[in-house]
C-alpha positions as CSV (number, residue, x, y, z in Angstrom):
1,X,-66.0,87.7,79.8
2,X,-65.9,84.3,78.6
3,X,-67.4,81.4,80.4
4,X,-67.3,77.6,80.2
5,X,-69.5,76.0,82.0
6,X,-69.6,72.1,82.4
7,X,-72.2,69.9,83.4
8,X,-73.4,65.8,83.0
9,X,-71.1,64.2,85.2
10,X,-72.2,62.2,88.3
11,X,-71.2,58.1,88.9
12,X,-71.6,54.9,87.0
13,X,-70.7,51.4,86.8
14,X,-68.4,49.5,84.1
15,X,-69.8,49.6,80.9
16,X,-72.3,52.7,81.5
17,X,-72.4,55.7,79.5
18,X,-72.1,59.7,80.3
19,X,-73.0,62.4,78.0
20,X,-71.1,65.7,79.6
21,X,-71.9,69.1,78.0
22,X,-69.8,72.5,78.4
23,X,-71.9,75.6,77.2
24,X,-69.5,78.4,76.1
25,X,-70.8,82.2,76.9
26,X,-69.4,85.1,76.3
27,X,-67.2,84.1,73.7
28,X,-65.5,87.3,71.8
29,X,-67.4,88.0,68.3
30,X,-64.4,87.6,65.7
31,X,-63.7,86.1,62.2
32,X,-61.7,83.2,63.3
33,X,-63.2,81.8,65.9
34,X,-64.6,78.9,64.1
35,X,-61.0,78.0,63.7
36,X,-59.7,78.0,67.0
37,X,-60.2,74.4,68.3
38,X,-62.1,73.3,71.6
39,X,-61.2,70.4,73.8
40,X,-62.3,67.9,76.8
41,X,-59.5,67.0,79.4
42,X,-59.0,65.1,82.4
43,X,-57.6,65.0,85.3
44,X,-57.2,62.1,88.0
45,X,-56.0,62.6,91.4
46,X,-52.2,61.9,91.9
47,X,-51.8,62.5,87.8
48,X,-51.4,65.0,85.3
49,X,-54.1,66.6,83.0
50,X,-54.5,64.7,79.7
51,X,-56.1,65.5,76.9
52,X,-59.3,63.6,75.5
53,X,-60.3,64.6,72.7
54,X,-60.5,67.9,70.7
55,X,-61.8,69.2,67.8
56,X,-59.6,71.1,65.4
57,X,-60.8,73.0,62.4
58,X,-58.1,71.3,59.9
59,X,-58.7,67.7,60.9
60,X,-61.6,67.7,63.1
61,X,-62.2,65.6,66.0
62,X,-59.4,64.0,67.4
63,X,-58.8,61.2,70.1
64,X,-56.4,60.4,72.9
65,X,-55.9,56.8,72.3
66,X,-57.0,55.5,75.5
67,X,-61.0,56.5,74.6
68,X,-60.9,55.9,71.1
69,X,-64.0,54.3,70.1
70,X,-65.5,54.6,73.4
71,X,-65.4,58.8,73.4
72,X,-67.5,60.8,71.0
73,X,-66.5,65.0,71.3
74,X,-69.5,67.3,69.1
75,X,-70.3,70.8,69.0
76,X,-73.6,72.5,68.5
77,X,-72.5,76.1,67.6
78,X,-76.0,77.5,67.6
79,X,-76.3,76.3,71.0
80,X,-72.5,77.5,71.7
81,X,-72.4,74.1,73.7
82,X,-69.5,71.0,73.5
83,X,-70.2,67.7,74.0
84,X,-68.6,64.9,75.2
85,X,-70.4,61.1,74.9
86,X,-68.9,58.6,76.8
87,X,-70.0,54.9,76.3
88,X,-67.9,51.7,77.8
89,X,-66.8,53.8,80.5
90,X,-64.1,52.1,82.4
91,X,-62.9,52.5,86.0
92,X,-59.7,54.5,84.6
93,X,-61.9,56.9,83.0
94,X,-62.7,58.4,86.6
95,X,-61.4,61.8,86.9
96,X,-62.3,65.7,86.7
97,X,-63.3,66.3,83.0
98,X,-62.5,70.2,82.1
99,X,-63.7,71.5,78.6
100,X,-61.1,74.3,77.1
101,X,-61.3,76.8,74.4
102,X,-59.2,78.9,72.0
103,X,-56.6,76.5,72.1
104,X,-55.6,77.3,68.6
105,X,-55.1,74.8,65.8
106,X,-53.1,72.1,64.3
107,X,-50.6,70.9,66.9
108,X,-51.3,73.4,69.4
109,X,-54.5,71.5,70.0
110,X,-52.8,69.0,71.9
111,X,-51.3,70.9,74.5
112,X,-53.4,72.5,77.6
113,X,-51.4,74.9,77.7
114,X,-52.7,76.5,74.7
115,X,-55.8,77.0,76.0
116,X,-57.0,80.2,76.8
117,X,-60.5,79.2,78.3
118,X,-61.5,76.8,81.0
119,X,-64.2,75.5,82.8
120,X,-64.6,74.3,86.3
121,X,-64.8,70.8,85.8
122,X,-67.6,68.3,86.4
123,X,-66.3,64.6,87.9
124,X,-66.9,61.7,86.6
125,X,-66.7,58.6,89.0
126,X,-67.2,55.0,87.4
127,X,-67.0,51.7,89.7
128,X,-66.3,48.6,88.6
């Protein structure tokens, strides 16, 4: 059974910086896993989920244009953990921050729906 498992969120001010980490277990032994891409998104009450960043095996980490520069997405595949840094964090950032797996690659990467795996979010709150 695969599990996603987020955690590093809590509150900051303007400016601060949050370093969340999703640790993936359970993860089905297969040839192409390395291939299938993994992804934060977010989620803020009142508004759709949106993707933050993802990394795909053909063009490797890609940003939403709303944290580019500020967002930094890394994966540790001995530790079977995802990373998100955040640094500049704004008050717009706030939200529910999900990490998602096996969402494919190319432009399927884009799309939550593609995901197969999900975690159970860990919020992020940032004040101005």
């Amino acid at each position: 059974q695969v599990q996603l498992v987020e955690s590093g969120g809590g509150s900051v001010q303007a400016g601060g910086s949050l370093k969340l980490s999703c640790l993936v277990s359970g993860y089905p032994k297969r040839t192409d896993d390395y291939i299938s891409c993994r992804a934060w998104f977010r989620q803020a009450p009142g508004k759709e989920r949106e993707r933050v960043a993802h990394i795909d095996y053909d063009t490797g980490a890609m940003y939403a244009d709303s944290v580019k520069g500020r967002f930094t997405i890394s994966q540790d595949n001995a530790k079977n953990t995802l990373y998100l840094q955040m640094n500049l964090l704004k008050p717009e950032d706030t939200a529910m921050y999900y990490c998602a797996a096996d969402g494919g690659r190319g432009g399927y990467c884009y799309y939550s729906k593609n995901y197969d795996y999900w975690g159970q979010g860990t919020q992020v709150t940032v004040s101005s």
